[in-house]
C-alpha positions, 0 to 999 in steps of 0.5 A, a space after each residue: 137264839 137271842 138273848 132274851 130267849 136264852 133268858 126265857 128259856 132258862 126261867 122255864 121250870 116245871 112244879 114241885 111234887 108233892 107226896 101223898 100220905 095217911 096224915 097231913 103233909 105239908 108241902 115245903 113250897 106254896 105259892 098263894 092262890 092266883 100267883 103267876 109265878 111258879 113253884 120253886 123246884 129245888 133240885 132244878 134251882 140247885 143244878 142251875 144255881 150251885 152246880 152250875 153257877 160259879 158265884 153261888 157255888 163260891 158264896 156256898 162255900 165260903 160260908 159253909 167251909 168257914 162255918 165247918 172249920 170254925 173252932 169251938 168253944 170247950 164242952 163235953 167230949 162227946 158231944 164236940 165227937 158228935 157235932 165235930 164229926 166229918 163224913 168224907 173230908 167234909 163235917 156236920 157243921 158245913 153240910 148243915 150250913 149248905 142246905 140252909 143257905 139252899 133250901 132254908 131248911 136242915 134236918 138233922 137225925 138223932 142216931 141212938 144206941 140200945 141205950 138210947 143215947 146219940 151216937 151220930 147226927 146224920 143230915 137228912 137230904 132237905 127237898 127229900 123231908 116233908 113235915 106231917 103235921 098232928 092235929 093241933 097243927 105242930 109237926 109230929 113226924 117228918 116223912 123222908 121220901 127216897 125214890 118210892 120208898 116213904 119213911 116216917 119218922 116222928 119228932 119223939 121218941 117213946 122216952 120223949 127224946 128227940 128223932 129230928 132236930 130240924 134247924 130252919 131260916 126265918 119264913 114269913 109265911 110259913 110255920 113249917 118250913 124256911 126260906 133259903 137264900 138260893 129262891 131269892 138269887 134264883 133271878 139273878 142266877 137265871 141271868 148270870 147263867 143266861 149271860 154266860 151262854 150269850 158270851 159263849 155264843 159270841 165266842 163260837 162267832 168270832 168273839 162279837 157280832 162282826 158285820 155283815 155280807 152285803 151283795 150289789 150285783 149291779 145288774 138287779 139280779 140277786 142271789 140264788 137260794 143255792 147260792 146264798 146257802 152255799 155263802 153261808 155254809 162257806 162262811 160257816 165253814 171258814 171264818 165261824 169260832 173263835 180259832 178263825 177270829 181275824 182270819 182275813 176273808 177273800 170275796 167274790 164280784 159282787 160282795 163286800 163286807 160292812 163292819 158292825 159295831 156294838 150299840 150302848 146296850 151290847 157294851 152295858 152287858 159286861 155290867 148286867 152280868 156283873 150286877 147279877 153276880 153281886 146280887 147273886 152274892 148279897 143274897 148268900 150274905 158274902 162281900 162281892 169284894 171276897 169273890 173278886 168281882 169287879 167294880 165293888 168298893 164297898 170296904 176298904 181293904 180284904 181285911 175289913 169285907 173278911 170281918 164283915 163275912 163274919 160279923 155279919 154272915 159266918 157267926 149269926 148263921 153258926 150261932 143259929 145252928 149250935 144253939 138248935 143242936 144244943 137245944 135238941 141235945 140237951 135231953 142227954 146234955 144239959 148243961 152244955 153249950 155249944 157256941 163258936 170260940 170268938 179268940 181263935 178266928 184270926 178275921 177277928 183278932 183285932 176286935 177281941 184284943 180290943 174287948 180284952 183290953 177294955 174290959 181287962 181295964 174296967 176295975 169297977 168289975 169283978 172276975 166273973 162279970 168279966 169271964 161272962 162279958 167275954 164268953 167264958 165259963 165261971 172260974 169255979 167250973 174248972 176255968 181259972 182265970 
């Protein structure tokens, strides 16, 4: 198989399904009228691309485990008990990041007491919710689909509290749902993984296309069919994989042996699957320089890319995340915030002296405009300065 069959085949992918209900279910994938493209499958794409995939599985993780393990600023104790808890090694915060950098979308169930007041944040599995939309068009329950099993769960509950804090990326074209960042790497991934199967192939072939057989018996007399299928089998058996690579090969009358070498686009492959993998790490927001590819000099040193991760991915997506459970909590906790403490990231310790020092220095000042410019609560809360 060559490779652009391997490629080919690799983009076949069958259509998303969709459950039927009472009320309005809104599909979380739609493609307009007349698209040539197919529907994006989920559990198909994050097999391809976070199973099996090398770099987005990396980029996930990076992300996500930074996220997890970021420090928080000092809020309710039972609030941090709720957004800090791990299930299994792994916390809220990162499962949450992970689904949505795949799938654009987290839910996040309210778990609640007799009394009705939270006592854990469960993440809903995202490909298995489907938003219900009431009558006005704004969502009033979400249908979480296990098996054949439907539950329904709605936004509310009787005392107007929240169920579901659903947390999404930014969708262009769709009020509902948002868009992930593996849909957008799922080409580049598709080439990746593709040229990684073409690399393997050339491996089991002695690492490269090495030449070929040619047969000139002299007389005009060719082979016969059973002795070209012996030939082949024999050269299967005995020179094929990369354990007989540069075994010396011992010919009959009849036959030599005329190397090949690689044309311009052979060679250029190296660099088709290393764009694939920086495209593939652009997509999830990570410097391809952090994941050690090759031929990235964007930034200066590890330093500066590590400080970009998180100027430019870690704290944005964080920032997205904690105000939306802080939105959805604050029925119970009104006057907490959630947000990540920016003095205790060492990526970002040269930055914060900076700001301390600068805005230590401005007498023009007073103590509470300079408590708020670096993020921290009024002295009078219990917060001396």
């Amino acid at each position: 198989m060559s490779f652009l069959q391997t490629l080919a085949s690799a983009f076949k992918g069958g259509a998303s399904s969709r459950v039927p209900l009472g009320r309005t279910l809104l599909s979380p994938w739609f493609f307009a009228e007349g698209s040539t493209k197919a529907p994006f499958d989920y559990a198909r794409a994050v097999r391809r691309g976070y199973v099996d995939n090398p770099v987005a599985q990396r980029s996930v993780r990076l992300v996500a485990e930074g996220i997890g393990g970021a420090p928080l600023l000092p809020c309710d104790p039972r609030l941090a008990a709720l957004v800090t808890a791990t299930s299994g090694g792994q916390s809220l915060l990162e499962t949450l990041s992970s689904q949505l950098l795949l799938h654009g979308n987290a839910w996040v169930q309210v778990i609640k007491d007799g009394a009705g007041r939270p006592v854990e944040l469960f993440a809903l599995r995202p490909e298995r919710v489907s938003v219900i939309a009431g009558s006005d068009g704004w969502p009033a329950a979400y249908a979480y689909k296990v098996g054949e099993s439907t539950l329904t769960i709605p936004v509310l509950d009787e005392d107007a509290s929240p169920n579901v804090i659903h947390i999404k990326a930014f969708h262009p074209a769709d009020d509902h749902y948002g868009a992930g960042c593996l849909a957008a790497a799922e080409e580049a991934v598709l080439t990746h993984n593709a040229a990684a199967a073409w690399n393997r192939q050339l491996l089991e072939n002695a690492a490269r296309p090495s030449g070929a057989l040619v047969y000139d018996p002299g007389d005009g007399a060719g082979l016969s069919a059973d002795q070209f299928e012996r030939l082949k089998q024999e050269l299967s058996a005995a020179y094929a994989g990369h354990a007989n690579a540069g075994r010396p090969m011992l010919l009959e009358g009849g036959l030599k042996w005329q190397a090949l070498s690689l044309s311009p686009a052979d060679m250029d492959f190296a660099e088709l699957k290393a764009a694939a993998a920086r495209d593939i790490a652009i997509a999830f927001g990570v410097p391809p320089m952090l994941l050690g590819l090759p031929g990235d000099a964007t930034y200066a040193n590890y330093r500066e890319a590590n400080r970009a991760l998180w100027r430019l991915t870690l704290l944005p997506l964080a920032s997205k995340i904690l105000s939306a459970l802080s939105e959805g909590l604050q029925t119970w906790f009104p006057d907490q915030r959630l947000a990540v403490d920016l003095d205790r990231i060492p990526a970002l310790s040269e930055d914060r002296e900076r700001l301390w020092s600068q805005i230590g220095a401005a007498g023009f000042l007073s103590d509470g405009e300079k408590r708020a410019l670096l993020g921290l609560a009024p002295a009078d809360e219990g917060n001396k300065a």
